[in-house]
C-alpha positions as a printed Julia matrix, in Angstrom:
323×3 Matrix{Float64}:
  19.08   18.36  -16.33
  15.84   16.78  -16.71
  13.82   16.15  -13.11
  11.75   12.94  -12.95
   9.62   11.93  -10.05
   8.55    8.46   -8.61
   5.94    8.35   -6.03
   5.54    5.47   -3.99
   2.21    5.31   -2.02
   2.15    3.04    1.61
  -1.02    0.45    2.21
  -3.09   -0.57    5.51
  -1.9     0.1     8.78
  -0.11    3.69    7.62
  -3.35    5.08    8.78
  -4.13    7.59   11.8
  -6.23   10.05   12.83
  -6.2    13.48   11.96
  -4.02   12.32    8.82
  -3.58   15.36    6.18
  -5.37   17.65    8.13
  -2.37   20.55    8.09
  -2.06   19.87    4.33
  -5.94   20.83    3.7
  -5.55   23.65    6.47
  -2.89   25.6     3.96
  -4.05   24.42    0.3
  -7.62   24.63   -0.88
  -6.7    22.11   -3.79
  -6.41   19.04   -0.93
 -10.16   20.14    0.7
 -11.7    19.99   -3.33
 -10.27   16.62   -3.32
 -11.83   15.05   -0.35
 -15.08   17.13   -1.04
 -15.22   14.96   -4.72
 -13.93   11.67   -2.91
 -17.29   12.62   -0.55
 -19.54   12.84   -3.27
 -18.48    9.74   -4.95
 -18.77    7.6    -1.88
 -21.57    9.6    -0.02
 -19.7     9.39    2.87
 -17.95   12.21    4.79
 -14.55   11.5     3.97
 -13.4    14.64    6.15
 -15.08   13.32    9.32
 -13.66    9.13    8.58
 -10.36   10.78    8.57
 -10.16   13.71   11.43
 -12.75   11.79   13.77
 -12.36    8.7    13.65
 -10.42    6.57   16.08
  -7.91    4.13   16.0
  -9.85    1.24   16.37
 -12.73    2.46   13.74
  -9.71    3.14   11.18
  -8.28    0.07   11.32
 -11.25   -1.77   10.28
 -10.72   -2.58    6.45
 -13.84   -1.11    4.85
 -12.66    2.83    6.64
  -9.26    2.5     6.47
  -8.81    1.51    2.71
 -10.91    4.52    1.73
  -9.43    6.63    3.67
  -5.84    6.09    3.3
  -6.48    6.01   -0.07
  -7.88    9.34    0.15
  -5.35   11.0     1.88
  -2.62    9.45   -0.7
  -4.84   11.18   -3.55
  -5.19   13.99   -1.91
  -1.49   14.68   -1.53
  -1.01   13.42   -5.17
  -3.58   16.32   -6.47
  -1.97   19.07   -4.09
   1.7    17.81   -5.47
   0.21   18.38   -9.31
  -1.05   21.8    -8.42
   2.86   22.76   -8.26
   3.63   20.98  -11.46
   5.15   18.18   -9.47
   3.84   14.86  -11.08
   5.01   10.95  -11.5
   6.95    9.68  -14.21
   6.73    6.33  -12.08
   4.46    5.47   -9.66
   4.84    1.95   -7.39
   2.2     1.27   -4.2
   2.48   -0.9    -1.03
  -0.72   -3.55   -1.34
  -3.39   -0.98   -1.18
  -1.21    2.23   -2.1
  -1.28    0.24   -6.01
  -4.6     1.78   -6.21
  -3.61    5.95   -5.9
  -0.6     4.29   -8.57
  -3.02    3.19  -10.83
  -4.84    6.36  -11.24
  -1.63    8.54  -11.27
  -0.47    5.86  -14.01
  -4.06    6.28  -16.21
  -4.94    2.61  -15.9
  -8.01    3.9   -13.49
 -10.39    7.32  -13.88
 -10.32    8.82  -10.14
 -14.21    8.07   -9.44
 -13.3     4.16  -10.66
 -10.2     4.18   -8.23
 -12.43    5.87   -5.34
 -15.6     3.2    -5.99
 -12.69   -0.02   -6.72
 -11.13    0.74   -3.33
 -14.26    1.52   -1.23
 -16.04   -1.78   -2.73
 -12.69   -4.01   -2.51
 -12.48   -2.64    1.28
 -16.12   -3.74    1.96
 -15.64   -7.12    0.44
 -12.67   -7.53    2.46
 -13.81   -6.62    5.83
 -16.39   -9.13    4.94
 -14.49  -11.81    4.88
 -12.43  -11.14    7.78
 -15.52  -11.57    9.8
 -16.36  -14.55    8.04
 -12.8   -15.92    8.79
 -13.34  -14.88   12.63
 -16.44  -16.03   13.06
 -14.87  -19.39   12.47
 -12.54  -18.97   15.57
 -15.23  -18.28   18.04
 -15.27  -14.2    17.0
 -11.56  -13.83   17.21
 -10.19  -12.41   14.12
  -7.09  -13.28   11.48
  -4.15  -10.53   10.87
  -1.01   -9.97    9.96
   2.43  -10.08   11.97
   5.72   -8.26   10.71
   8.46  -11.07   11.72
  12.11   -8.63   12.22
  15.81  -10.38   12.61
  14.59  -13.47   10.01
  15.48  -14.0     6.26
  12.93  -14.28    4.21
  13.78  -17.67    3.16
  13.49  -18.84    7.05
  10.04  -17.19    7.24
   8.81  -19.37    4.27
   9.87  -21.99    5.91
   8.68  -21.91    8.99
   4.87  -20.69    7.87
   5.34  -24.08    5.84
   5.28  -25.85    9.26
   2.19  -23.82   10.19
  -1.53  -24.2     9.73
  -3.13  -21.02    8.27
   0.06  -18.72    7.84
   1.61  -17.39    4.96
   4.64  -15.12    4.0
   2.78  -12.17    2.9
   5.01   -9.15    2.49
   8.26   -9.2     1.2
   9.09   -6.26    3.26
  13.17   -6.45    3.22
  15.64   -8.86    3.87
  15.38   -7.84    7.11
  11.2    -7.93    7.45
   8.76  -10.47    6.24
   4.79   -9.71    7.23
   3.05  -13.19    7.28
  -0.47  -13.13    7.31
  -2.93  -16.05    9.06
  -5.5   -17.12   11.73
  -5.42  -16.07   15.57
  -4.34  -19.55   16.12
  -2.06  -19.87   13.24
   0.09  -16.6    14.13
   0.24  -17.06   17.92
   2.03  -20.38   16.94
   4.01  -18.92   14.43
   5.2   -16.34   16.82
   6.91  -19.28   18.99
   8.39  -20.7    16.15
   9.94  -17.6    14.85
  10.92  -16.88   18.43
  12.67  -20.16   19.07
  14.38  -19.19   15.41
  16.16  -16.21   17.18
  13.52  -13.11   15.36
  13.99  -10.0    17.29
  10.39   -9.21   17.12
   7.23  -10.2    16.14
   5.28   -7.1    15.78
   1.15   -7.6    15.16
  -0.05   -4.52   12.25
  -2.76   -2.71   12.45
  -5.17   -4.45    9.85
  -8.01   -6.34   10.14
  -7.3    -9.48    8.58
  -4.73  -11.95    6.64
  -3.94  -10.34    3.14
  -1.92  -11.31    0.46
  -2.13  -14.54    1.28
  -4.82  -18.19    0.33
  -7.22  -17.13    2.79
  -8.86  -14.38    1.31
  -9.8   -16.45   -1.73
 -13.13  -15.77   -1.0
 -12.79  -12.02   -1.24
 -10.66  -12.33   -4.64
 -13.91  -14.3    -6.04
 -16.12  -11.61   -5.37
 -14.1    -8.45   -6.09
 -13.29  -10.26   -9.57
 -16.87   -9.58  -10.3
 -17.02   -6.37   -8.79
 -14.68   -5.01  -11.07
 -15.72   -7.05  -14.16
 -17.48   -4.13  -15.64
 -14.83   -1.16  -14.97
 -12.53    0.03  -17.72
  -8.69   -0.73  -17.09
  -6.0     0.98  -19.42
  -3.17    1.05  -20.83
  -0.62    2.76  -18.5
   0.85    6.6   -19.94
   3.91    6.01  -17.36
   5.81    3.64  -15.88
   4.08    1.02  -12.96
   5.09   -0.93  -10.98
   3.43   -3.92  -10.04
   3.42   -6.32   -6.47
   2.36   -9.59   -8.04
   5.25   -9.64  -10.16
   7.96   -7.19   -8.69
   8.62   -5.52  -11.73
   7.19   -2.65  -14.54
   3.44   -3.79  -15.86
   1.92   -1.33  -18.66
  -1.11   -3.77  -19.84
  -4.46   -2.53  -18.7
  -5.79   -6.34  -18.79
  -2.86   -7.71  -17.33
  -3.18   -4.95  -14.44
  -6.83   -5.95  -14.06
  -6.06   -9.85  -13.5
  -2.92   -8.83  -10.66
  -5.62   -6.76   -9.12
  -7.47   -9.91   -8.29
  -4.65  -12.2    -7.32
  -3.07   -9.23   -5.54
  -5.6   -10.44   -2.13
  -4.54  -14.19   -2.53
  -0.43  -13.28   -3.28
   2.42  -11.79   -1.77
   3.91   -8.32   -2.17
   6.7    -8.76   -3.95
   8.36   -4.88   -2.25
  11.66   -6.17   -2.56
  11.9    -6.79   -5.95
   9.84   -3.51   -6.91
  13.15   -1.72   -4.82
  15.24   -3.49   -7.1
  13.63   -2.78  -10.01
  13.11    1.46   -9.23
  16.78    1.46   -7.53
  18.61   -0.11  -11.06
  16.32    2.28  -13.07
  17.18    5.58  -11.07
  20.77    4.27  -10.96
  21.45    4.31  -14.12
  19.82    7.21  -15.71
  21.34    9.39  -13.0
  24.19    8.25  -13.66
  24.27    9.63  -17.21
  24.05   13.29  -15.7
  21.2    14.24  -17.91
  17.89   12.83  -15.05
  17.58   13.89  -11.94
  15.51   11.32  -10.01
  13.64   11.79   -6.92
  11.73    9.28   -5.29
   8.86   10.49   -2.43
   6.74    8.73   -0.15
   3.02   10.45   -0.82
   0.53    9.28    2.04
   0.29    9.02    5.57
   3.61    7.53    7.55
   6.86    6.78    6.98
   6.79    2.91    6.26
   8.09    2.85    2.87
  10.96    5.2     3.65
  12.38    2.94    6.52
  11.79   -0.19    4.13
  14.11    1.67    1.68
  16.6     2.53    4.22
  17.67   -1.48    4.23
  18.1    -1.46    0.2
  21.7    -1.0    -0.71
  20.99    2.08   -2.87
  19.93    3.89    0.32
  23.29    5.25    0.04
  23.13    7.47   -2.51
  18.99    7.13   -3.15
  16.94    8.51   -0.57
  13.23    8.39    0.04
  11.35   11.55    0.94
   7.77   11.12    3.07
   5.28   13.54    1.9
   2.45   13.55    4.21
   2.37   17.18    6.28
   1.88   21.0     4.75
   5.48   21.57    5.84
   7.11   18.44    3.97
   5.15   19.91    0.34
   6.59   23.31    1.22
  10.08   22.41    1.57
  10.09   20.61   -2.19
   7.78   23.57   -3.72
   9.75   26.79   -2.36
């Protein structure tokens, strides 16, 4: 029986201190990783992700990086043991880590995209706050709605906007300080269960970070995108993507759209499905980078059943699949 792997890497707000620091205390591989992600940036990747607080990793431009670093990190450590993607899928910012396990980045590109897309955006977070009198935009998961409610009622709000696609259970919407504290009442008066605020530093995947799409369009105007060698999945349109140009053009309207998760489920749960079915593939789907978010998210799917999501973010977790 043939074993096939699809990693799935989690975005902003899956961040925390300390993150990876077991998995580079047993495996030398992970420590040559964030040594190279150092030189490329010029930054002490080591010290953003074991010393920094909460509050300094939840700004955009650190948190982007390093998440992103971590993800890699486990990636390369995975491929030391011959464990690799046949498809890889991220979360918002855990596409990036995808696109270089897929080919359609080199690793230095991927490190320099991220860092550069992170600056951008923190950027224009500020700018966005310093137009509410310093207090900032975000993002809010809204629990207990449909998504089709949530749509609606950010329609009835200025400066909100379904975001994340999370589950049929979960919808992140993304806005001003002003906009979400009214959506929060509305959602509230809709009977939500929650209304959690995330740990990020401003309104992605939604209109108002046009601004930061403009710019990072000519960041990346000069940087090579391929073809992709295995299969990708994409958040902009919830399904597989292989064309390096058409990759290139989602990055960009990735900050200004929602994150289509639900679909992408869909899409890697009917794939898996089937081919195990046929008793030749053995599929196995993991969760490389810090938390458990995209494990949960899967739990809701209706092929949690008999599909299961493994997190693989501590030493112990890449032991117990490498024994």
């Amino acid at each position: 029986m043939v074993k096939k792997y699809a990693f799935l890497f989690p975005g902003q707000g899956a961040q925390f201190p300390g993150m990876i620091r077991d998995i580079c205390d047993n495996y030398s591989v992970a420590n040559e990783c964030l040594d190279e992600i150092s030189d490329i940036t010029n930054l002490d990747i080591k010290k953003i992700l074991w010393e920094s607080d909460s509050q300094q990793l939840s700004r955009t431009d650190c948190s982007q990086l390093a998440i992103t670093a971590a993800s890699l990190t486990i990636a390369k450590t995975l491929k030391s043991f011959e464990i690799e993607p046949d498809l890889c899928g991220g979360f918002s910012l855990g596409e990036f880590p995808a696109l270089y396990l897929s080919g359609v980045l080199s690793f230095k590109d991927t490190i320099l995209v991220v860092k550069r897309r992170g600056e951008i955006m923190q950027q224009v977070c500020q700018n966005i706050a310093n137009k509410s009198q310093g207090v900032p935009p975000g993002m809010a998961a809204v629990v207990g709605l449909p998504p089709e409610k949530v749509i609606e009622l950010c329609a009835s709000c200025n400066d909100v906007y379904a975001a994340n696609m999370n589950s049929q259970k979960q919808t992140v919407v993304s806005g001003t300080a002003a906009g979400l504290a009214e959506m929060e009442t509305l959602c509230k008066d809709a009977g939500a269960r929650r209304f959690v605020p995330l740990a990020v530093a401003g309104p992605f995947h939604s209109p108002l970070m046009k601004e930061a799409a403009i710019q990072f369009e000519k960041e990346i105007e000069p940087i090579q995108f391929n073809d992709t060698k295995i299969l990708l999945l994409s958040n902009v349109t919830g399904g597989l993507v292989t064309n390096g140009n058409v990759i290139k053009k989602n990055v960009v309207s990735h900050l200004t759209k929602p994150v289509l998760w639900t679909k992408e489920e869909d899409v890697l749960g009917d794939l898996i499905q089937k081919e195990n079915e046929s008793n030749l593939v053995e599929w196995k789907i993991f969760e490389v980078g810090p938390g458990k978010v995209l494990s949960g998210l899967w739990r809701d799917t209706e092929f949690n059943n008999t599909i299961q999501v493994q997190p693989i973010n501590t030493a112990e977790n890449i032991e117990s699949i490498v024994k």
